[in-house]
C-alpha positions in Angstrom: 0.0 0.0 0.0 1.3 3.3 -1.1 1.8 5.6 1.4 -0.2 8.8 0.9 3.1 11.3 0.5 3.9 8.5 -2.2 0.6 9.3 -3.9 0.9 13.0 -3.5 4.6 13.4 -4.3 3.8 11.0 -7.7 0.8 13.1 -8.8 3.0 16.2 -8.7 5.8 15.0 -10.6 2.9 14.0 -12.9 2.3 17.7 -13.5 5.6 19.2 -12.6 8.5 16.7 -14.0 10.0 19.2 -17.0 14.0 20.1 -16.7 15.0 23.1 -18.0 18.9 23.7 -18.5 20.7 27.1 -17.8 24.3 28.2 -19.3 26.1 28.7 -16.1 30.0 27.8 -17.0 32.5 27.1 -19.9 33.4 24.1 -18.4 31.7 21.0 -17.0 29.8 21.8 -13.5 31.3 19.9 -10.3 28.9 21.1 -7.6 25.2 23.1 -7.3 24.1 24.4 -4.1 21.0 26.7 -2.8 21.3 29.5 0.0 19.1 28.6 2.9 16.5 31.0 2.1 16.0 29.2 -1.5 16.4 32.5 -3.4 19.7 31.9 -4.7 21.4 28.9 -6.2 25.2 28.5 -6.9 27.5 26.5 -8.8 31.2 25.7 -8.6 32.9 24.7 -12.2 36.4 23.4 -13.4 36.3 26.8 -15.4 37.8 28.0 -12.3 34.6 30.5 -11.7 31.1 30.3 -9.4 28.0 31.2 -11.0 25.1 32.7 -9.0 21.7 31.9 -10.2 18.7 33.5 -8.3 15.2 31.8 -8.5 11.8 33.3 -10.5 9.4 31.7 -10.4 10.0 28.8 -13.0 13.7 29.9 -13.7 17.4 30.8 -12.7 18.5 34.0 -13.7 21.7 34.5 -13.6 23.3 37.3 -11.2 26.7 37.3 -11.1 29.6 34.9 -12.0 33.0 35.3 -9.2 36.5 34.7 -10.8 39.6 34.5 -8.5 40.1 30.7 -8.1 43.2 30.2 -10.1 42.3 26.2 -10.6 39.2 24.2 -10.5 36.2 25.0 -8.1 35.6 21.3 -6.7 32.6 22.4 -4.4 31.1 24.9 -2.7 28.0 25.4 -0.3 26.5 28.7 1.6 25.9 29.8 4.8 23.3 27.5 6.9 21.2 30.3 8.5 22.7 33.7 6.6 21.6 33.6 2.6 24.4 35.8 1.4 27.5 34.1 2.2 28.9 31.2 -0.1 32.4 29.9 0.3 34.5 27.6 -2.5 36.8 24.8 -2.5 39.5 25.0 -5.2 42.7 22.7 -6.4 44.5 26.5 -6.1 45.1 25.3 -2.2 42.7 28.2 -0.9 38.9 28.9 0.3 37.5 31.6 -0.9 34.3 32.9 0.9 31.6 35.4 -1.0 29.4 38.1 -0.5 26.5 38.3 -2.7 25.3 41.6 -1.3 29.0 42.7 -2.7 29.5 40.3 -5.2 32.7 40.6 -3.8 35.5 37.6 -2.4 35.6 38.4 1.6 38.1 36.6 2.4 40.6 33.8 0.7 42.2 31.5 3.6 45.5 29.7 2.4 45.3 26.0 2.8 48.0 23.1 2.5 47.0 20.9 -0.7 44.2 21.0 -3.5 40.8 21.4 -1.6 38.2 19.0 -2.6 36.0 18.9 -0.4 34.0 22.0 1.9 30.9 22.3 4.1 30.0 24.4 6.7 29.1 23.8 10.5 25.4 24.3 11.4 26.2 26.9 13.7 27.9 29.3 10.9 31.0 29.2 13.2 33.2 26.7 11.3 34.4 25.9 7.7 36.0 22.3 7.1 37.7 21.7 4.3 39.3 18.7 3.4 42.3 18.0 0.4 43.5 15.4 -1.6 46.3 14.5 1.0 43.4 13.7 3.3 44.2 16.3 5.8 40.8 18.3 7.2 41.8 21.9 8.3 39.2 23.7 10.3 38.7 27.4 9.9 37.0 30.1 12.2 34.9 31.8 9.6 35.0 34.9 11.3 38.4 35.4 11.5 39.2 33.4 8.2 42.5 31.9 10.5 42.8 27.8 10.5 41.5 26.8 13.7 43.3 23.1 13.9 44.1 20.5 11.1 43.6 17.0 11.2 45.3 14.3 8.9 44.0 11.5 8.5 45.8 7.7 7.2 42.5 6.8 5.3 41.7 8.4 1.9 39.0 11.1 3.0 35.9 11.5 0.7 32.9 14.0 1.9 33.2 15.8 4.9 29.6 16.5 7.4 29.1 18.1 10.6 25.7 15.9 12.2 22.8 18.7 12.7 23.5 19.3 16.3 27.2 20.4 15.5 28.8 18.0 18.2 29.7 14.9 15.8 32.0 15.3 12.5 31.3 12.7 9.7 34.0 11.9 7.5 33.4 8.8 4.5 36.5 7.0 3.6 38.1 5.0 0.8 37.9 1.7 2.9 33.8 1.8 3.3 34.2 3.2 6.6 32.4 6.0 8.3 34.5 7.6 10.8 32.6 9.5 13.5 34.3 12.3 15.6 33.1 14.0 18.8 33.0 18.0 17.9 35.4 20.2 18.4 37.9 18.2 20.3 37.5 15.5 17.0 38.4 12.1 19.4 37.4 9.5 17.4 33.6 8.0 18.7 32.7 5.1 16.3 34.3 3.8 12.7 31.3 2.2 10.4 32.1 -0.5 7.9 28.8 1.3 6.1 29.9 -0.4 2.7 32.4 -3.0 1.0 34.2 -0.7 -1.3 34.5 3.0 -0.7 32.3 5.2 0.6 32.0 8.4 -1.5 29.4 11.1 -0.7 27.0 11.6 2.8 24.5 13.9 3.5 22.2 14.3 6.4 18.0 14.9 6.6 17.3 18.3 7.5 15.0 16.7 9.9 17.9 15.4 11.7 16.5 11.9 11.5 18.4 10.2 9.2 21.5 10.6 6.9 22.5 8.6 4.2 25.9 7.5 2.5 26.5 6.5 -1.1 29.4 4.0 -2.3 31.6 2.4 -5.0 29.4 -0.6 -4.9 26.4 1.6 -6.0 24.0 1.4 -2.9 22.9 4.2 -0.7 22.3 3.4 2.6 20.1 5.4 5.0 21.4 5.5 8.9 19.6 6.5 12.1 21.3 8.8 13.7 20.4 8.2 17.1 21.5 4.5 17.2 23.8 4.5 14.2 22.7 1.4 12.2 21.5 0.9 8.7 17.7 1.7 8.2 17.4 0.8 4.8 19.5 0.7 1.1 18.1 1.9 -2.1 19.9 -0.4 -4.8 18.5 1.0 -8.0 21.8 2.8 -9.7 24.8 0.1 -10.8 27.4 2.8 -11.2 29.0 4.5 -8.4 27.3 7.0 -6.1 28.3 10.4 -6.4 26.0 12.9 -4.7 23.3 12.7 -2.7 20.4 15.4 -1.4 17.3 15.6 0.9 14.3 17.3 0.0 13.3 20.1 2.7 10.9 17.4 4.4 13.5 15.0 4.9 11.4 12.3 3.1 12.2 12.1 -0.7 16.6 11.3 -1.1 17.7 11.9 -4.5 20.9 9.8 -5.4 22.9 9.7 -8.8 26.1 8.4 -10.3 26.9 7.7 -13.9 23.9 6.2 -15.0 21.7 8.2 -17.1 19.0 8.9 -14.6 18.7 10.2 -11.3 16.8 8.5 -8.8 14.5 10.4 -6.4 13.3 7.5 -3.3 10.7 7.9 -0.8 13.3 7.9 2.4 10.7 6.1 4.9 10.3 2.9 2.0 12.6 2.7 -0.1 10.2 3.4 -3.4 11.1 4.6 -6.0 9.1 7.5 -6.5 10.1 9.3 -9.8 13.6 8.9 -11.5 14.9 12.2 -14.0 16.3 10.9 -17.4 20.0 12.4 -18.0 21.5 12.2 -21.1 25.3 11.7 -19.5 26.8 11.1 -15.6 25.6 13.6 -13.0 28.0 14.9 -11.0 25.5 17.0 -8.5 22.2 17.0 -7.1 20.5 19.6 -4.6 17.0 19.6 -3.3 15.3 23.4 -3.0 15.3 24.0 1.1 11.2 24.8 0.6 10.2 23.2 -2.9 10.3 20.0 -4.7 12.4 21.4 -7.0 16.1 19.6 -7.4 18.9 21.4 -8.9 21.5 19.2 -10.8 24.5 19.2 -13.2 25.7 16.6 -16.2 28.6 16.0 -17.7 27.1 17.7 -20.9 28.4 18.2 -24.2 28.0 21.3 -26.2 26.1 20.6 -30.0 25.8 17.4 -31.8 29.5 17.7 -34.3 31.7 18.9 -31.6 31.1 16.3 -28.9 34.1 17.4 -27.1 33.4 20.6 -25.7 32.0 20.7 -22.3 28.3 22.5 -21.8 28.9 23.6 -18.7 24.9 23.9 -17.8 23.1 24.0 -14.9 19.7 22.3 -14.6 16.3 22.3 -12.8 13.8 19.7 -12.4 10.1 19.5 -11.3 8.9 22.7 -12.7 5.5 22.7 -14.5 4.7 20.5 -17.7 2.7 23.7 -19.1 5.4 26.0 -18.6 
C-alpha cells in the first residue's frame, strides 16, 4: 500500500516533471548548491569560476559569476542560516568565501593541498575543508585563520558536521564511516557502512536520518540516534556520487553515472520518480522549501563537436505547461 506522501509526491511530478537547462560555466559543473532562504542557487565549475543563479518563479536568472580561483572550483556550499554568504573549495590550495550583497571575495584562507571537499558547521561558526592529501583543516569563519588541522591515514571523501554540530562525519576509501566528537575530534565510532569505498554523505534536514553513497552503487540510509542501517536503495549500478534531501527530509535523491537520477521515498525505499539524463551527474540539490532539485551533467556542447563541455546547470520538477 502506497503511502499517501507517495501518492501525492507522484501526482505532482505528474504535472511538474520538465527540466530546464541554464548556461552557467564554460566548463563542465562539479557542484550546485541553494542558499538557505532558496532564493539563490550557486554553482562551482572546473572553469575556475562560481555562477550565482537566483530563482523566478519557474527559472534561474543569472546574477553574477565570481572569478579569483586560479584552478578548478571542486565544491562549494553557503551559509546554513545567513543567505548571502557562499564559500569555494579550489585545487589553487585556498577557500574563498563570498558576499553576494558585494558580489565581492571576503576573504581567501591559504590551505595546504588542493581542496576538494568544503561544508560548513550548522552553527555558521566553522568551515572544514578537506584535500586530496586527506588532511581536514578547520577554519573560524569569522576570522578566516585555520583553527586546527587534522590528517588523516584513510583516503577522505565527503566531509559533514551531524545537525546538532557536536559529531563530524567523514566517508573514507575503505567503506568506513568515521565519526568524531565535535570540536575536540576524538574518534567516537568507525562504520564499515559499505564493501568498497564510501563516497558522498548527506544528512536529513530533519535530523533523523543521513544517508551515504558508495563504490558498490547502494545508498544506505542510517539512524542517527543508534547508528545502524535503516534501509539501502539499490537502484543505480554505477558508483554513487551525490546525494540530497528534499526540505521534508522524506524524498533522497541519489545519482552516479547512469543516465537517470533516482529520487526514493526515504521512509520505503520506493522509487518515486527517477529524471532521465543524457550523460553522468555529477551534482544533485534539493530546494530548502520546494520540490524542486537542482542538478548538473557532464554535458556536451552541440551534436559535431562532442568534445566541448556545456557547462549547464539544470532544474527539475517545474510545471509541464510551462
Amino acid at each position: 500500500m502506497a503511502s499517501s506522501y507517495y501518492q501525492e509526491m507522484q501526482e505532482n511530478f505528474k504535472n511538474n516533471n520538465k527540466s530546464r537547462e541554464f548556461p552557467a560555466h564554460s566548463a563542465k559543473v562539479h557542484s550546485v548548491a541553494w542558499s538557505c532562504d532558496g532564493r539563490r542557487l550557486a554553482s562551482g565549475s572546473f572553469d575556475k569560476t562560481a555562477s550565482v543563479f537566483v530563482l523566478e518563479k519557474d527559472r534561474l536568472v543569472k546574477e553574477n559569476n565570481y572569478k579569483g580561483h586560479g584552478d578548478s572550483v571542486d565544491q562549494l556550499c553557503w551559509h546554513p542560516t545567513s543567505p548571502d554568504l557562499f564559500v569555494t573549495a579550489s585545487g589553487d590550495k585556498t577557500i574563498r568565501i563570498w558576499d553576494v550583497r558585494t558580489t565581492k571575495c571576503m576573504a581567501t584562507v591559504s590551505t595546504k593541498g588542493e581542496n576538494i571537499n568544503i561544508c560548513w558547521s550548522p552553527d555558521g561558526q566553522t568551515i572544514a575543508v578537506g584535500n586530496k592529501d586527506d588532511v581536514v583543516t578547520f577554519i573560524d569563519a569569522k576570522t578566516h585563520r585555520a583553527r586546527g588541522e587534522e590528517q588523516f591515514k584513510f583516503e577522505v571523501n565527503e566531509i559533514s558536521w551531524n545537525n546538532d554540530n557536536d559529531m563530524f562525519f567523514l566517508t573514507n576509501g575503505n567503506g568506513c564511516i568515521n565519526i568524531l566528537s565535535y570540536p575536540d575530534l576524538k574518534l567516537i565510532q568507525s562504520i564499515n557502512a559499505h564493501p568498497s569505498n564510501c563516497i558522498c554523505i548527506k544528512f536529513d534536514p530533519t535530523g533523523k536520518y543521513f544517508a551515504t553513497g558508495s563504490a558498490d552503487a547502494l545508498v544506505s540510509l542510517w539512524d542517527v540516534q543508534e547508528l545502524v542501517c535503516v534501509r539501502c536503495f539499490s537502484r543505480l549500478d554505477w558508483p554513487v556520487r551525490t546525494l540530497s534531501f528534499s526540505h521534508d527530509g522524506k524524498m533522497l535523491a541519489s545519482a552516479s553515472e547512469d543516465h537517470f537520477i533516482d529520487i526514493a521515498e526515504v521512509e520505503t525505499g520506493e522509487k518515486l520518480w527517477e529524471i532521465q539524463c543524457e550523460s553522468p551527474t555529477f551534482t544533485v540539490a534539493w530546494h530548502p522549501k520546494r520540490p524542486l532539485l537542482a542538478y548538473a551533467c557532464d554535458d556536451k556542447e552541440g551534436k559535431y563537436d562532442s568534445n566541448r563541455e556545456a557547462g549547464t546547470v539544470k532544474l527539475f520538477g517545474l510545471p509541464n505547461d510551462s
